[in-house]
C-alpha positions as CSV (number, residue, x, y, z in Angstrom):
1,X,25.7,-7.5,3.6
2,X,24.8,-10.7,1.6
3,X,24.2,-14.4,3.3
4,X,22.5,-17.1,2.2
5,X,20.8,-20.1,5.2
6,X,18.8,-23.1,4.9
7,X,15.6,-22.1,7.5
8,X,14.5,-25.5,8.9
9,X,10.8,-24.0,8.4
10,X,9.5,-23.8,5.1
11,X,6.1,-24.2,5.2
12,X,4.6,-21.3,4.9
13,X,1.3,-19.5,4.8
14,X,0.8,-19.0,1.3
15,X,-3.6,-18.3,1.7
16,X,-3.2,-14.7,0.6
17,X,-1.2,-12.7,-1.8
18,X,-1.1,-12.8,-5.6
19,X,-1.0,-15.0,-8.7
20,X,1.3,-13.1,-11.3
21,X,2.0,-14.6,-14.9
22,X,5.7,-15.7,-15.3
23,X,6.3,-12.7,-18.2
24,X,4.6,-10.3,-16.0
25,X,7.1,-10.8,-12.5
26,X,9.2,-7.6,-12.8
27,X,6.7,-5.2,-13.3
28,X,4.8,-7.1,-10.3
29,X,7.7,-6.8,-8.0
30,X,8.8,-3.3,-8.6
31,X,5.2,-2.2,-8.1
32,X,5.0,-4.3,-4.8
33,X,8.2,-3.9,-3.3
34,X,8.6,0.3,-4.3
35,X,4.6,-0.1,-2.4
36,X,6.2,-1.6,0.6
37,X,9.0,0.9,1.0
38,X,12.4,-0.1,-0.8
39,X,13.6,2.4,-3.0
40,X,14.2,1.9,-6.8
41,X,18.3,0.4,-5.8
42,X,16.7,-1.7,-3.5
43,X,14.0,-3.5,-5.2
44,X,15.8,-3.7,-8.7
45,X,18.8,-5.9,-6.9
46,X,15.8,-7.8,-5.8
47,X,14.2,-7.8,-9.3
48,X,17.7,-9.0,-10.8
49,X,18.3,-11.2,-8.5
50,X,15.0,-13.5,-8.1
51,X,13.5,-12.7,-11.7
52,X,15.7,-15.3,-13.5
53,X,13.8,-18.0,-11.2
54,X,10.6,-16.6,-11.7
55,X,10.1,-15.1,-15.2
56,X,10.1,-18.6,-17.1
57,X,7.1,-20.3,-15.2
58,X,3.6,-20.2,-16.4
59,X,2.6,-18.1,-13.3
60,X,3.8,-17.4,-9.8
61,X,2.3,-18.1,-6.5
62,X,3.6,-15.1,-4.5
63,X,3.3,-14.0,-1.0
64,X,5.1,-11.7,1.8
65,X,5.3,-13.7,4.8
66,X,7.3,-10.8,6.1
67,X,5.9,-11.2,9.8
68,X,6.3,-14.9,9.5
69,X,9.9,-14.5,8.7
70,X,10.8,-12.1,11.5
71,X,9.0,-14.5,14.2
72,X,11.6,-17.2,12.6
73,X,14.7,-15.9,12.0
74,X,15.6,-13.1,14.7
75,X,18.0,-10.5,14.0
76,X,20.4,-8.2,15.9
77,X,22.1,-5.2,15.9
78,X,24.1,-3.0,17.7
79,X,22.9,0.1,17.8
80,X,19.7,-0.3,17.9
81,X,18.1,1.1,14.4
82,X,15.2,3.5,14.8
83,X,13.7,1.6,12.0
84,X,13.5,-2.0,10.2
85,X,12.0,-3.6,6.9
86,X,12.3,-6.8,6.8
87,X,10.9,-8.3,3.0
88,X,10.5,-12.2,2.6
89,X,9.1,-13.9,-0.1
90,X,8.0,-16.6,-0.5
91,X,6.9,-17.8,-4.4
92,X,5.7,-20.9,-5.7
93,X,5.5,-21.9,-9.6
94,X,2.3,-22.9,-11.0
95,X,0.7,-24.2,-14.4
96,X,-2.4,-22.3,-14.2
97,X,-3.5,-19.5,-12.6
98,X,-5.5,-19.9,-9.5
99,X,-8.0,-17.6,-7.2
100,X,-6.2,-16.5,-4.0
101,X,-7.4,-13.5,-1.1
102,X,-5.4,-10.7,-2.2
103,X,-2.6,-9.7,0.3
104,X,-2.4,-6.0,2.1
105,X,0.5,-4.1,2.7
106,X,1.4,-0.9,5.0
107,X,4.4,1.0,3.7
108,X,7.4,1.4,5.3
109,X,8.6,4.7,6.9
110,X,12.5,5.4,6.8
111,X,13.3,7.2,9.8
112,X,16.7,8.0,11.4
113,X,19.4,4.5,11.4
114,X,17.6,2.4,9.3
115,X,18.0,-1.4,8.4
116,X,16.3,-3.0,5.3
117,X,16.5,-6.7,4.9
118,X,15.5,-8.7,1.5
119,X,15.3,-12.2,0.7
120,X,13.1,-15.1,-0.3
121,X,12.3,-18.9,-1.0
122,X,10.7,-21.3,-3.5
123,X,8.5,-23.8,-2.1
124,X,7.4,-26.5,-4.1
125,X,4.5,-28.1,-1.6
126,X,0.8,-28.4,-2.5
């Protein structure tokens, strides 16, 4: 299932995760979002999809405001799953690389009807 939304929040909390250089995004992502628990199918249509945005800038702000995302935009479905992973990025270009509080992560355990949702933002704030 694809879709695509304007969220009327987009300020997110972007104090802790990682500072990646433009050139270096793929290997980044694949290493991040395999760590979380996609599988390779997963994260490389989210590697082809958001690494023609990110690739070219001098660096990339990015965080997984995964929690913060899930608190905003609720989802449903019938049945139930016995499991969800919900991945949101959030990235923000930058000019120079910058200091941030590394960001943890807990991986993801598939078990019985599972749903796994991807997807992501630019914000271009301060």
């Amino acid at each position: 299932m694809f879709w695509e939304g304007l969220l009327k929040h987009n300020n997110w909390d972007i104090s802790k995760g990682f500072v990646v250089a433009g050139k270096d995004t793929k290997d980044f992502l694949q290493d991040k979002l395999s760590l979380m628990g996609l599988t390779p199918k997963e994260y490389n249509d989210f590697i082809a999809y958001w690494l023609p945005y990110m690739q070219g800038n001098d660096y990339n702000l990015i965080t997984f405001a995964n929690e913060e995302y899930a608190q905003q935009v609720h989802l449903s479905i019938d049945p139930n799953p016995d499991s969800v992973l919900r991945v949101f990025m959030v990235y923000k270009p930058l000019t120079s690389k910058i200091d941030i509080t590394p960001q943890q992560f807990t991986t993801f355990n598939r078990t019985g009807f599972s749903v796994v949702e991807w997807g992501g933002t630019e914000v271009n704030h301060s």
